[in-house]
PDB file of N, CA, C and O in Angstrom:
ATOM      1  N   UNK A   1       0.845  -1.182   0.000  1.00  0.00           N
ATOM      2  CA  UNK A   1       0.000   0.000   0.000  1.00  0.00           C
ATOM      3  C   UNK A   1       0.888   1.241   0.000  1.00  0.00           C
ATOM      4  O   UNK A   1       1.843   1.294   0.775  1.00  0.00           O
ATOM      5  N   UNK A   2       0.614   2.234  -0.830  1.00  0.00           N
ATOM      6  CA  UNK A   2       1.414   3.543  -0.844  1.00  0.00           C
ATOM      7  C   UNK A   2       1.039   4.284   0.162  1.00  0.00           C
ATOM      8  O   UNK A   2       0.002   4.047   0.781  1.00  0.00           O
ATOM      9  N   UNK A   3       2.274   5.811   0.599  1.00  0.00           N
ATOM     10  CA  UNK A   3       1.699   5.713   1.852  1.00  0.00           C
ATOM     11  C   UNK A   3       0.860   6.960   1.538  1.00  0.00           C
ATOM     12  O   UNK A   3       1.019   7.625   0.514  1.00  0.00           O
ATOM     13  N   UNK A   4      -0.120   7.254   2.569  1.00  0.00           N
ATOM     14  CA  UNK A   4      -1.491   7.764   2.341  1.00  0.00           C
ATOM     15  C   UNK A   4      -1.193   9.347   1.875  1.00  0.00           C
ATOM     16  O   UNK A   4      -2.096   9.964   1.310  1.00  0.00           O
ATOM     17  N   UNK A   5      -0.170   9.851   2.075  1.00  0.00           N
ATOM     18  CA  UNK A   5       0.018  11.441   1.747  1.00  0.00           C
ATOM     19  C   UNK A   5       0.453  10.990   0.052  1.00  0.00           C
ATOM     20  O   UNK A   5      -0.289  11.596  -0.721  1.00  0.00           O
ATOM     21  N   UNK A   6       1.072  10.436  -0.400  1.00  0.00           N
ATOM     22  CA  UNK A   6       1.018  10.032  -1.863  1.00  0.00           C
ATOM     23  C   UNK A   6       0.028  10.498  -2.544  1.00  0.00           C
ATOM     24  O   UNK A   6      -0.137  11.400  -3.365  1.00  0.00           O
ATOM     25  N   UNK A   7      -0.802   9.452  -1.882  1.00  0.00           N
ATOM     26  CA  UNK A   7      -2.299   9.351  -2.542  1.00  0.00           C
ATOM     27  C   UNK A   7      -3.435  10.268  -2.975  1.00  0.00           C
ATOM     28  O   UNK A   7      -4.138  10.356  -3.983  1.00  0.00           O
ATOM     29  N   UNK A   8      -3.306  11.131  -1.434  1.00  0.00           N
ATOM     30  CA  UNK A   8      -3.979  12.705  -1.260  1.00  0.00           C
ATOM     31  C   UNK A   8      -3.160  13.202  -1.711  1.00  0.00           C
ATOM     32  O   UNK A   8      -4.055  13.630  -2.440  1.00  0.00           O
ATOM     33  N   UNK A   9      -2.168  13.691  -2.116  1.00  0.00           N
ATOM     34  CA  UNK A   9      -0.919  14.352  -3.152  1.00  0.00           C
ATOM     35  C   UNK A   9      -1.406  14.542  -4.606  1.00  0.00           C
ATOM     36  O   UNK A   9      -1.487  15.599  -5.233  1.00  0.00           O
ATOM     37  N   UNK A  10      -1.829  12.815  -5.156  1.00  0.00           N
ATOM     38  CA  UNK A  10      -1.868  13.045  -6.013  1.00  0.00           C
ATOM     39  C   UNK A  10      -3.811  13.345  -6.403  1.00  0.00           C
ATOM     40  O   UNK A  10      -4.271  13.386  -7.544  1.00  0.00           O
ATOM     41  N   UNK A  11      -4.518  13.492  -5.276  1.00  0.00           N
ATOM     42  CA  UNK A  11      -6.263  13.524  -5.650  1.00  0.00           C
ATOM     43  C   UNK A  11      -6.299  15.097  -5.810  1.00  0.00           C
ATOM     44  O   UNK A  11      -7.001  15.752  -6.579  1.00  0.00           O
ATOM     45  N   UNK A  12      -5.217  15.608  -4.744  1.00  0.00           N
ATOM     46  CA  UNK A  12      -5.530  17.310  -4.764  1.00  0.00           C
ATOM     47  C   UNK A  12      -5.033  17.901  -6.300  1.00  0.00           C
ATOM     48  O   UNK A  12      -5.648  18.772  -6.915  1.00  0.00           O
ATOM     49  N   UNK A  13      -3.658  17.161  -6.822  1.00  0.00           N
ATOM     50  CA  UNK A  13      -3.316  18.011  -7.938  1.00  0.00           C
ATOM     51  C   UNK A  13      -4.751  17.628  -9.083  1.00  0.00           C
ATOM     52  O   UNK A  13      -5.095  18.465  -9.918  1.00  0.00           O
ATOM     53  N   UNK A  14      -5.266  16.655  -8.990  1.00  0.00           N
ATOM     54  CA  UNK A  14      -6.004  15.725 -10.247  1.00  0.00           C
ATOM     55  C   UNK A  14      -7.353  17.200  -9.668  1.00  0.00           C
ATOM     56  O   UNK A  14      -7.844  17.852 -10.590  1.00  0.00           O
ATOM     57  N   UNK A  15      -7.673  17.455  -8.592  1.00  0.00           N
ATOM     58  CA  UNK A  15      -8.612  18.620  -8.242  1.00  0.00           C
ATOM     59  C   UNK A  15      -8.018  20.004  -8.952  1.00  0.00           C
ATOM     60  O   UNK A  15      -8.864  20.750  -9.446  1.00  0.00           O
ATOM     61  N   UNK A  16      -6.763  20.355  -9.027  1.00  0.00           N
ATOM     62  CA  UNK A  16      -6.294  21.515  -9.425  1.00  0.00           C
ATOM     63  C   UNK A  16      -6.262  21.297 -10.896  1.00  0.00           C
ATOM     64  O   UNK A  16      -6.346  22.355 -11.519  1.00  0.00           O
ATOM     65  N   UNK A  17      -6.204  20.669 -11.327  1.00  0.00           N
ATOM     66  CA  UNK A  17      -6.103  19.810 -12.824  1.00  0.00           C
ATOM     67  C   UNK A  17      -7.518  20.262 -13.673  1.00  0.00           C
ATOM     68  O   UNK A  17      -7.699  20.945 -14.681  1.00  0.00           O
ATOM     69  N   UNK A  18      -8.479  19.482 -12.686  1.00  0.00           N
ATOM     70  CA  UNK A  18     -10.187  19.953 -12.978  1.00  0.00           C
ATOM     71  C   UNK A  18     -10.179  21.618 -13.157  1.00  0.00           C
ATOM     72  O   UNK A  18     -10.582  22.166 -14.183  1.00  0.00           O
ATOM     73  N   UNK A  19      -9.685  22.292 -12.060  1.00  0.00           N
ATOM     74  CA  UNK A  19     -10.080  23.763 -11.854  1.00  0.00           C
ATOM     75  C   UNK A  19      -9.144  24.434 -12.581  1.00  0.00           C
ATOM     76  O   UNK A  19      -9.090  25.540 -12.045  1.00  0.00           O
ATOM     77  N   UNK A  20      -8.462  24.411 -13.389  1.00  0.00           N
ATOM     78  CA  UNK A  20      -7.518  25.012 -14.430  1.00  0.00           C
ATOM     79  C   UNK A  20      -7.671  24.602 -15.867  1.00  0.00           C
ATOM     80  O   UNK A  20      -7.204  25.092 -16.895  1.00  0.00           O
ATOM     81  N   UNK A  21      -8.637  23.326 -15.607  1.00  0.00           N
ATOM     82  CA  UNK A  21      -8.487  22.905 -17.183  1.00  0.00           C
ATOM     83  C   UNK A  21      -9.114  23.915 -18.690  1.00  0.00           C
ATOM     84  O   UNK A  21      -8.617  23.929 -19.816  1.00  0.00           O
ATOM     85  N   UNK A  22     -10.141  24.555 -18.271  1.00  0.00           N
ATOM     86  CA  UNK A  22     -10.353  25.665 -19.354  1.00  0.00           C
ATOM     87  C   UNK A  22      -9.639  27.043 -19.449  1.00  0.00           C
ATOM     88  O   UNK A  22      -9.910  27.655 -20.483  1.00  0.00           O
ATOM     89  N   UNK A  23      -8.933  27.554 -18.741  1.00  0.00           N
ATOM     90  CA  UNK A  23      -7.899  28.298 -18.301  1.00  0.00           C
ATOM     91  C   UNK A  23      -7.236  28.264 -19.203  1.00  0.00           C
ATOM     92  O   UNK A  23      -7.178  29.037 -20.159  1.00  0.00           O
ATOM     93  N   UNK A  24      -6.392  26.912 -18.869  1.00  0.00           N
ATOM     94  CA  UNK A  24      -5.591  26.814 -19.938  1.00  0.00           C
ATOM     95  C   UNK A  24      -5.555  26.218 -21.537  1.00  0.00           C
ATOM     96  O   UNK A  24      -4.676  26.193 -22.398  1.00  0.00           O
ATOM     97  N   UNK A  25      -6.802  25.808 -21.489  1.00  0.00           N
ATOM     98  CA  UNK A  25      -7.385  25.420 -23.131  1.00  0.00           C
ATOM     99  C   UNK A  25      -7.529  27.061 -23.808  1.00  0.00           C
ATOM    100  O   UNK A  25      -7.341  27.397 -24.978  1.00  0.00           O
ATOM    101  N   UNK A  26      -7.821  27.694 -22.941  1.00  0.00           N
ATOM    102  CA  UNK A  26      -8.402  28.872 -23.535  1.00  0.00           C
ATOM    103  C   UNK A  26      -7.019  29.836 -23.734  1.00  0.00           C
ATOM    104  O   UNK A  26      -7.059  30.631 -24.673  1.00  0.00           O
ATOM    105  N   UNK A  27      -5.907  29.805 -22.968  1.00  0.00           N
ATOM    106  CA  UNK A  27      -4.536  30.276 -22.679  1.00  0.00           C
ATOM    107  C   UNK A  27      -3.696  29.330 -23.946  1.00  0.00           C
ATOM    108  O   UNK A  27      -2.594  29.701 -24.352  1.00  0.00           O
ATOM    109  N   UNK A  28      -4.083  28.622 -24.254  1.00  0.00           N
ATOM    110  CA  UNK A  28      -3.108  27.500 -25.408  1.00  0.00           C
ATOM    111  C   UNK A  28      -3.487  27.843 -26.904  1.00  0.00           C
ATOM    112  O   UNK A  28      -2.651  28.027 -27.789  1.00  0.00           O
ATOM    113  N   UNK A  29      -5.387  27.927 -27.133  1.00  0.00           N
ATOM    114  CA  UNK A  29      -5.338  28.344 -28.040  1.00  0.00           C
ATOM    115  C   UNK A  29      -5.001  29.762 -28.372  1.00  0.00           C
ATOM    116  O   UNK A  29      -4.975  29.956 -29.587  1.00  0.00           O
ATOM    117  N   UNK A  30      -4.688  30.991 -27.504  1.00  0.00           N
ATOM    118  CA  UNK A  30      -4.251  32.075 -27.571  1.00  0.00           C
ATOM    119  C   UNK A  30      -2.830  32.430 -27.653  1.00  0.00           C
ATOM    120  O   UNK A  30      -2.387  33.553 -27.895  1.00  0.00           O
ATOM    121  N   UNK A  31      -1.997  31.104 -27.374  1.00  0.00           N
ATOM    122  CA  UNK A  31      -0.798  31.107 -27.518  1.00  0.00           C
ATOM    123  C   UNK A  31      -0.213  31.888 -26.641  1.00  0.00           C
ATOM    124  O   UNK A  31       0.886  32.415 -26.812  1.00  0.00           O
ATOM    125  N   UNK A  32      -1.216  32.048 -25.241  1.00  0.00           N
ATOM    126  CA  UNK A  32      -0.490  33.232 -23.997  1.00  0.00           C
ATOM    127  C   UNK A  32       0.424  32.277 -23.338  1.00  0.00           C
ATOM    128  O   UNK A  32       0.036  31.580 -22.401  1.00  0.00           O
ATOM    129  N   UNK A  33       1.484  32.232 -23.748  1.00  0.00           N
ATOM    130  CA  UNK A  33       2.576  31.188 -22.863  1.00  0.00           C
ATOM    131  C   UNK A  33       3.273  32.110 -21.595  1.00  0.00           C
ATOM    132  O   UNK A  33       3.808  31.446 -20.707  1.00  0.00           O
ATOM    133  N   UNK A  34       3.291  33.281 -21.491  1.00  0.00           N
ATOM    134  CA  UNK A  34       3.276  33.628 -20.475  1.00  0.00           C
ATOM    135  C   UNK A  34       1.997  33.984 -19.430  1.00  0.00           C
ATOM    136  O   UNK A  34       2.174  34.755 -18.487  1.00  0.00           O
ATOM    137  N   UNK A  35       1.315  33.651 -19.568  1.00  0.00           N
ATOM    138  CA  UNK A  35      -0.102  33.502 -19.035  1.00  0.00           C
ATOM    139  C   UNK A  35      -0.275  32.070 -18.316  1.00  0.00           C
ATOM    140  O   UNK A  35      -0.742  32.018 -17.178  1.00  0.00           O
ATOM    141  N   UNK A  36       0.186  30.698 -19.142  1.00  0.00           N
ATOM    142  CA  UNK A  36       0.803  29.701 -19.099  1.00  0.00           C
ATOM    143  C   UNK A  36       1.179  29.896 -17.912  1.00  0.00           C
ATOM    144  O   UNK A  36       0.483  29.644 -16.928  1.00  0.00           O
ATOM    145  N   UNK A  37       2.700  30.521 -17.877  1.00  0.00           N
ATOM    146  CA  UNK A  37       3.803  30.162 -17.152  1.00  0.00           C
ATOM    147  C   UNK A  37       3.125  30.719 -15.738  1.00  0.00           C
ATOM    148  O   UNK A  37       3.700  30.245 -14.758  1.00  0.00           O
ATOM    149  N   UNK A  38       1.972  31.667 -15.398  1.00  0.00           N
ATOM    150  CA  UNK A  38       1.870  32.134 -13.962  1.00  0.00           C
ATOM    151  C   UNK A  38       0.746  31.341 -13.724  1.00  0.00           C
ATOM    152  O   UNK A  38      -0.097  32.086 -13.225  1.00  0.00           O
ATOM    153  N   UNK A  39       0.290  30.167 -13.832  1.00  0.00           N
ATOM    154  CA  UNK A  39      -0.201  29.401 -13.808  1.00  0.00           C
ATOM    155  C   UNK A  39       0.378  28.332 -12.676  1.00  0.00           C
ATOM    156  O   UNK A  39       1.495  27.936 -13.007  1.00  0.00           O
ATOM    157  N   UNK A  40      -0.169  27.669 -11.224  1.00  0.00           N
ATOM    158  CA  UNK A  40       0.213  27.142 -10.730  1.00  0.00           C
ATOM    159  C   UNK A  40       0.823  25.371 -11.646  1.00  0.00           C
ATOM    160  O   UNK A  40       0.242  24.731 -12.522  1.00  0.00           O
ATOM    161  N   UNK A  41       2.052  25.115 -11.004  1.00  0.00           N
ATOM    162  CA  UNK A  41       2.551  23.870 -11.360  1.00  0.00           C
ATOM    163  C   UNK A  41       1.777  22.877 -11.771  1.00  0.00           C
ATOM    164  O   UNK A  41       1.575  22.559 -12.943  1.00  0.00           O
ATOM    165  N   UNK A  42       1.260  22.289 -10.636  1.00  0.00           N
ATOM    166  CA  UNK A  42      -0.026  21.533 -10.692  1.00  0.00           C
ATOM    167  C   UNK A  42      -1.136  20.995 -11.514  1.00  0.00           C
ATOM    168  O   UNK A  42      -1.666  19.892 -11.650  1.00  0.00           O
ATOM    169  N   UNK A  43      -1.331  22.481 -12.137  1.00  0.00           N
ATOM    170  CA  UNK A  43      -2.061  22.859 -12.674  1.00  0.00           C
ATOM    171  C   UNK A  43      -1.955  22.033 -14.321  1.00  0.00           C
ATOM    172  O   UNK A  43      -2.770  21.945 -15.240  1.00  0.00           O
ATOM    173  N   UNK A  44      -1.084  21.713 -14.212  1.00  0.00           N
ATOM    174  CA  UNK A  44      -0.795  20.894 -15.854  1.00  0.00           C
ATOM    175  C   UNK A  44      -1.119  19.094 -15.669  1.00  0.00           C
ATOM    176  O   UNK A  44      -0.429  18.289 -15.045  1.00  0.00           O
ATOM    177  N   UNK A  45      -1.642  18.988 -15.985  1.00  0.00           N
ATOM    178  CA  UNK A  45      -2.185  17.065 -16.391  1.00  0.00           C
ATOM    179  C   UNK A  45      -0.855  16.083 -16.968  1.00  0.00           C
ATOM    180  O   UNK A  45      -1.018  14.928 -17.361  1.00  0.00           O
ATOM    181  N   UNK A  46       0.303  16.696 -16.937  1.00  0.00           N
ATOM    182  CA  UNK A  46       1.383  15.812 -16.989  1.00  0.00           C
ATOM    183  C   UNK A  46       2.137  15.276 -15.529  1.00  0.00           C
ATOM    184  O   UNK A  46       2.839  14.307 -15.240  1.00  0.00           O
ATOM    185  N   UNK A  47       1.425  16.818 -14.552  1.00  0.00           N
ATOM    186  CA  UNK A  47       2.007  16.190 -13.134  1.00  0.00           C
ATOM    187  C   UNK A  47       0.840  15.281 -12.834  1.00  0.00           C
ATOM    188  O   UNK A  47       0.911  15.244 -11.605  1.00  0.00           O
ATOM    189  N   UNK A  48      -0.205  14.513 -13.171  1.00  0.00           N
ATOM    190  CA  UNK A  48      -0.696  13.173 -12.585  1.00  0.00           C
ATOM    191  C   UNK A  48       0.099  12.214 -12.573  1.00  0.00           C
ATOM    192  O   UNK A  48       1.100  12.140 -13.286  1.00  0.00           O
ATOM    193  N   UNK A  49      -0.205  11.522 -11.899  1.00  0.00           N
ATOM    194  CA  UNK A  49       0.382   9.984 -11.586  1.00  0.00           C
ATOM    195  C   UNK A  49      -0.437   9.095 -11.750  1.00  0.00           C
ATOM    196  O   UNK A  49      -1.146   9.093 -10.744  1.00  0.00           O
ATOM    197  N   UNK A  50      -1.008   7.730 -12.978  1.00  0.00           N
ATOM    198  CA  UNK A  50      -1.409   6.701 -12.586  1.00  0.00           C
ATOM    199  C   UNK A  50      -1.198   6.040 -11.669  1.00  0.00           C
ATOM    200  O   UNK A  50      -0.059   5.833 -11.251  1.00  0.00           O
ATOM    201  N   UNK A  51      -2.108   5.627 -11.226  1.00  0.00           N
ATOM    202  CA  UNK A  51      -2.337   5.277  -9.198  1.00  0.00           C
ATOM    203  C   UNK A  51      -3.454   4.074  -9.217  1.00  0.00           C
ATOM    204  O   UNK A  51      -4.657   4.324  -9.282  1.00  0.00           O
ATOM    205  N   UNK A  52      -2.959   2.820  -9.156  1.00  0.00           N
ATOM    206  CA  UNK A  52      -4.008   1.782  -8.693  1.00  0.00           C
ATOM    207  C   UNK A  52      -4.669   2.015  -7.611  1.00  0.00           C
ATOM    208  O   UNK A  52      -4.321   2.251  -6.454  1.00  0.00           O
ATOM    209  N   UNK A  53      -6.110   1.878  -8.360  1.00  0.00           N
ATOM    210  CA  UNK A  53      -7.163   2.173  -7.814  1.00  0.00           C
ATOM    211  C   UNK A  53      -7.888   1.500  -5.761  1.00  0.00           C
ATOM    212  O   UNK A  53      -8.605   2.063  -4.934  1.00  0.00           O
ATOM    213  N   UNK A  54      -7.200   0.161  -5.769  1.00  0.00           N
ATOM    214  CA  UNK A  54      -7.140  -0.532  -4.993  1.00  0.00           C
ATOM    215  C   UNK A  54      -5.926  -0.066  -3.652  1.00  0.00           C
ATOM    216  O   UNK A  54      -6.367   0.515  -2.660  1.00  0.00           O
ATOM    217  N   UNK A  55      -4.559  -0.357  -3.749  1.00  0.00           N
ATOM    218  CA  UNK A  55      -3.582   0.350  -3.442  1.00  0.00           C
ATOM    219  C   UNK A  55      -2.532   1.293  -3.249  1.00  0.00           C
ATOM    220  O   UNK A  55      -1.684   1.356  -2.359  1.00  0.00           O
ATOM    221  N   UNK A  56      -2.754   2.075  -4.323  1.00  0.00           N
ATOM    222  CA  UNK A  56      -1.847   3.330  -4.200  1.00  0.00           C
ATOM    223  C   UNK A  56      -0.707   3.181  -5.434  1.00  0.00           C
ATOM    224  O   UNK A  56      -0.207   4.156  -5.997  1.00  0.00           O
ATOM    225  N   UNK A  57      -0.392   1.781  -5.746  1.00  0.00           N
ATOM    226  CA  UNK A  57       1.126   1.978  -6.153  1.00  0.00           C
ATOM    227  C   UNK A  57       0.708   2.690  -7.794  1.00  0.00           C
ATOM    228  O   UNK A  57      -0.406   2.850  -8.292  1.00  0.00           O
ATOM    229  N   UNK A  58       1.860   2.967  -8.262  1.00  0.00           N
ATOM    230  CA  UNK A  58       1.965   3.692  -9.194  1.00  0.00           C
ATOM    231  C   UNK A  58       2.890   2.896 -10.241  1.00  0.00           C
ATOM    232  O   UNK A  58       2.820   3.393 -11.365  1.00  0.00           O
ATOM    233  N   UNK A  59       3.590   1.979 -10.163  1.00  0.00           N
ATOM    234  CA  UNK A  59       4.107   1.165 -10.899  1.00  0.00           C
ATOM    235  C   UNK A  59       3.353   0.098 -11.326  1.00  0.00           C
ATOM    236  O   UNK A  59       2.265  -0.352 -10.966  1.00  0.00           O
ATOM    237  N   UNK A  60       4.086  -0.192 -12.099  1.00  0.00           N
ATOM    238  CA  UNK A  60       2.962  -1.819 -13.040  1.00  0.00           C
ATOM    239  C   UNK A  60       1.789  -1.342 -13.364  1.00  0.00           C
ATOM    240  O   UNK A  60       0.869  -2.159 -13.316  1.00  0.00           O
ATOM    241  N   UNK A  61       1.511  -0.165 -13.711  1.00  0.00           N
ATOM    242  CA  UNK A  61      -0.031   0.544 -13.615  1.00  0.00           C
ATOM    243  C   UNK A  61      -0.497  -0.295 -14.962  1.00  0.00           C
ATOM    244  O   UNK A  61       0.238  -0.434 -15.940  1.00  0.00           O
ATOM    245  N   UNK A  62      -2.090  -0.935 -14.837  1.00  0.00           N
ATOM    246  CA  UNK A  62      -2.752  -1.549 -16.218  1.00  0.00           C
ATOM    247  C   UNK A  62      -3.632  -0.111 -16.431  1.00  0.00           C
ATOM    248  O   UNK A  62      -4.379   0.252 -15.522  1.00  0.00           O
ATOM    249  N   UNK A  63      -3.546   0.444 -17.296  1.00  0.00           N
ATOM    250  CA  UNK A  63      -4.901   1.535 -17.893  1.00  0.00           C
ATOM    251  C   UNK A  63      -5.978   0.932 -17.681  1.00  0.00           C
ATOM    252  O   UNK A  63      -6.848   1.245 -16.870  1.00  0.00           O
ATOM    253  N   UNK A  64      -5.957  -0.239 -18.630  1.00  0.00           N
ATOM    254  CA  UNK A  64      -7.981  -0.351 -19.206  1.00  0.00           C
ATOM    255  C   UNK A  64      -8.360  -1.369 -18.017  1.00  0.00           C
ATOM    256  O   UNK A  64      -9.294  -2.142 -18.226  1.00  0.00           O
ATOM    257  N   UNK A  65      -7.640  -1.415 -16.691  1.00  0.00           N
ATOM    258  CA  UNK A  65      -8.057  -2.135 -15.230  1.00  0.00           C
ATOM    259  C   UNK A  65      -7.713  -1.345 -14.092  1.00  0.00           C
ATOM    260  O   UNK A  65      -7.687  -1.790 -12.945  1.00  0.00           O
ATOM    261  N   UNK A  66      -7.358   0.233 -14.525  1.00  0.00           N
ATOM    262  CA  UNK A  66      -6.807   0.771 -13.358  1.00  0.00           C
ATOM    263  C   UNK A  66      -6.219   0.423 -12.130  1.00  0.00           C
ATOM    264  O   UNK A  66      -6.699   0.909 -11.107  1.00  0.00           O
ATOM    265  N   UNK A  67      -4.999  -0.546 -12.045  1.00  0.00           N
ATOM    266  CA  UNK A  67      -5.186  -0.931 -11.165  1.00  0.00           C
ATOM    267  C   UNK A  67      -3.940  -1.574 -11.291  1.00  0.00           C
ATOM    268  O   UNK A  67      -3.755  -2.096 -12.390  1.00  0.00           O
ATOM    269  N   UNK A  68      -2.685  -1.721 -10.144  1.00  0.00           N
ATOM    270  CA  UNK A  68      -1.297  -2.716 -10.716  1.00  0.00           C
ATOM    271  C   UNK A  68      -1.292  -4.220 -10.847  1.00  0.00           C
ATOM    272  O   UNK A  68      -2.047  -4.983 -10.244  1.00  0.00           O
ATOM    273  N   UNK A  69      -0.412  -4.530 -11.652  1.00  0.00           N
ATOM    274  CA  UNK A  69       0.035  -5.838 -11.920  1.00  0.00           C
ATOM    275  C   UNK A  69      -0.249  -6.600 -11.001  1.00  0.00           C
ATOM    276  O   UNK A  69      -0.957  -7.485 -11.482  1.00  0.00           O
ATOM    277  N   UNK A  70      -0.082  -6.775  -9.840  1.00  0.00           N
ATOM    278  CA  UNK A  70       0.291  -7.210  -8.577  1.00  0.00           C
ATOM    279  C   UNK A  70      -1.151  -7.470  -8.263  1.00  0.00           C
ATOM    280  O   UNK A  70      -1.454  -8.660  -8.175  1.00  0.00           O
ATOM    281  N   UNK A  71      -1.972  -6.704  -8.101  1.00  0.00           N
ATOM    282  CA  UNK A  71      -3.818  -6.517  -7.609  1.00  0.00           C
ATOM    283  C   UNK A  71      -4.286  -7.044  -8.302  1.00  0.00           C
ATOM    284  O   UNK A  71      -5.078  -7.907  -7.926  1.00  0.00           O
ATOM    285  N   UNK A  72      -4.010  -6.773 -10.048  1.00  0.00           N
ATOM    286  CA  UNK A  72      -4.693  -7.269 -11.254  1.00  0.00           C
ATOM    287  C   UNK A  72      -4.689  -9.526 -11.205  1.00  0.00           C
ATOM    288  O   UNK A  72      -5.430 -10.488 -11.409  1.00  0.00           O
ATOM    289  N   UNK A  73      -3.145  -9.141 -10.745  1.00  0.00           N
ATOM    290  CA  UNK A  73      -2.588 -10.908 -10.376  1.00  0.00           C
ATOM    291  C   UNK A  73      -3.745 -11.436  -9.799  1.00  0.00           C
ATOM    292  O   UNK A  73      -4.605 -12.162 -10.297  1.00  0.00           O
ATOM    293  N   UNK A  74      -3.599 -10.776  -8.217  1.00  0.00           N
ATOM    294  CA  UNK A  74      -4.383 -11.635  -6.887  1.00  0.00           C
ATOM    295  C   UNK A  74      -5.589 -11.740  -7.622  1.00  0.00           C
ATOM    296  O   UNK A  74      -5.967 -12.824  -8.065  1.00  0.00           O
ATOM    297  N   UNK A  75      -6.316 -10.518  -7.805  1.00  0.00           N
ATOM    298  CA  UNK A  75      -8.247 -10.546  -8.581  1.00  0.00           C
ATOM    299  C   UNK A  75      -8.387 -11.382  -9.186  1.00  0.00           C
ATOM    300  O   UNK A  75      -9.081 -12.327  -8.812  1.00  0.00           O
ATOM    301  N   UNK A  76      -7.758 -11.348 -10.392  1.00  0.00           N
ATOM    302  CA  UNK A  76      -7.982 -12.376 -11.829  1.00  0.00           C
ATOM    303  C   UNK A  76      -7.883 -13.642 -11.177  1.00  0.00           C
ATOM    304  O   UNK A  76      -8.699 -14.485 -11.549  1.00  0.00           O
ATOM    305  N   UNK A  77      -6.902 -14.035 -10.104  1.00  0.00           N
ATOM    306  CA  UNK A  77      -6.561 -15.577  -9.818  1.00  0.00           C
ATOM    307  C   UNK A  77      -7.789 -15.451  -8.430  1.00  0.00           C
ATOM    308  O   UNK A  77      -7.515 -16.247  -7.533  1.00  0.00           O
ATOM    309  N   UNK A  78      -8.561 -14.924  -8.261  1.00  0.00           N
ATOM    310  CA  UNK A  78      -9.869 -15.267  -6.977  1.00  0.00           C
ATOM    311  C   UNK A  78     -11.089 -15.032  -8.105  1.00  0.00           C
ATOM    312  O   UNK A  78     -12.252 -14.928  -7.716  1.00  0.00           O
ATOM    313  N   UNK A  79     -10.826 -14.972  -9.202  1.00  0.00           N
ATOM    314  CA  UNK A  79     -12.262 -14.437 -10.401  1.00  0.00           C
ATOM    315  C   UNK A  79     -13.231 -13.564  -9.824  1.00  0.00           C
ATOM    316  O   UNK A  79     -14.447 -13.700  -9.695  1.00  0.00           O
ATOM    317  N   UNK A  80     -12.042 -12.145  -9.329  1.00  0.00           N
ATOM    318  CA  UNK A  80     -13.014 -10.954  -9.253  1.00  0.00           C
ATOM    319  C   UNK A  80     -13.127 -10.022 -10.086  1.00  0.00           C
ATOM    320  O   UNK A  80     -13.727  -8.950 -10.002  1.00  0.00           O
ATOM    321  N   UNK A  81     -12.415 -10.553 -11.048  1.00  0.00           N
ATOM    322  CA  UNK A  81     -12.395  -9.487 -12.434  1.00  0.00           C
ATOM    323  C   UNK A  81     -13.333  -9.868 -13.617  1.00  0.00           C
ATOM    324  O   UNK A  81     -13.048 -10.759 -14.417  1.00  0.00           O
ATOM    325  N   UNK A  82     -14.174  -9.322 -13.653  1.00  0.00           N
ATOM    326  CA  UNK A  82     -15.117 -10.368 -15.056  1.00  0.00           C
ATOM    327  C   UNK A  82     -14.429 -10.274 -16.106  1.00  0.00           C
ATOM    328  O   UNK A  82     -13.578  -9.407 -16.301  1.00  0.00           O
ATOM    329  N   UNK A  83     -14.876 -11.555 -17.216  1.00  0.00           N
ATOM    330  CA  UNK A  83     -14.419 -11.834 -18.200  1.00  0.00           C
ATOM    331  C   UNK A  83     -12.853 -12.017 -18.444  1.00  0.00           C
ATOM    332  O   UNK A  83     -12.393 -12.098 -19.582  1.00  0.00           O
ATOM    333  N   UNK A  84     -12.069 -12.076 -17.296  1.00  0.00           N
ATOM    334  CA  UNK A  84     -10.888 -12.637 -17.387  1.00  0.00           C
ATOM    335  C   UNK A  84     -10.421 -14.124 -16.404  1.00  0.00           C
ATOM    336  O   UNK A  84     -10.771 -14.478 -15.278  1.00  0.00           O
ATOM    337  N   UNK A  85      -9.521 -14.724 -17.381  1.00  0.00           N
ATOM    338  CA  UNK A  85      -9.760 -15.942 -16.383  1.00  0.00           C
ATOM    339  C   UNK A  85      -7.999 -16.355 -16.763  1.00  0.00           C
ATOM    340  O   UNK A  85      -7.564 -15.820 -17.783  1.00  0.00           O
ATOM    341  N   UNK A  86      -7.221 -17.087 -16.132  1.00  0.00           N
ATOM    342  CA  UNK A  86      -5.563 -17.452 -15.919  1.00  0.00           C
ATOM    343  C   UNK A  86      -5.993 -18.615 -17.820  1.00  0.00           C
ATOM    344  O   UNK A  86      -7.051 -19.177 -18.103  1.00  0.00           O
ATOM    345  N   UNK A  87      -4.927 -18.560 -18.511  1.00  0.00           N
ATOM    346  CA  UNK A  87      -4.629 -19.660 -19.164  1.00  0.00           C
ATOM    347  C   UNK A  87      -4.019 -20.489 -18.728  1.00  0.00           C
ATOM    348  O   UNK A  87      -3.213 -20.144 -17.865  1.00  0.00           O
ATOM    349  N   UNK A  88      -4.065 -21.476 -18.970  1.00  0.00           N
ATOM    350  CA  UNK A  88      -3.572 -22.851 -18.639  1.00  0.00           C
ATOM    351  C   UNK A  88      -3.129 -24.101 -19.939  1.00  0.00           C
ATOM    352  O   UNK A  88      -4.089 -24.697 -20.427  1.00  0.00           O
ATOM    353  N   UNK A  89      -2.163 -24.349 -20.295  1.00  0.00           N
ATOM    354  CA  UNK A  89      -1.908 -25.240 -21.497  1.00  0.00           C
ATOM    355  C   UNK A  89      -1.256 -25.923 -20.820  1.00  0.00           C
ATOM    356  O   UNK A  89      -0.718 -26.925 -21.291  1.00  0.00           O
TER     357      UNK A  89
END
């Protein structure tokens, strides 16, 4: 489990993310790059972090299961994930 200030770290920027996002759509197509630049850090959608949804970690991240390697493992092998199931040959 990641540890919990991580986590809230990364929900507040993904909140500052929301509240800047037409700001700066509207600042990009105007080409105000210094308008841009006084713009809090945050504020840009490249500082997110994919973050499994279950635990925190941020590595092994799956997109279309939100969620790491590791979680995705345990689920799939207890069949809490629908429509996926272990192969076996």
């Amino acid at each position: 489990m990641a540890k919990e200030s991580w986590i809230t770290r990364n929900a507040r920027k993904a909140r500052t993310v929301a509240k800047y996002a037409k700001l700066r759509a509207k600042l990009k197509a105007e080409k105000d790059y210094e308008g841009l630049t006084m713009l809090p850090r945050d504020a840009s959608p490249t500082r997110l972090v994919n973050r499994c949804e279950v635990t925190g970690r941020r590595r092994g991240f799956l997109r279309r299961f939100r969620m790491s390697r590791i979680t995705f493992r345990e689920m799939a092998s207890h069949g809490m994930i629908p429509g996926v199931t272990k192969s076996s040959w």
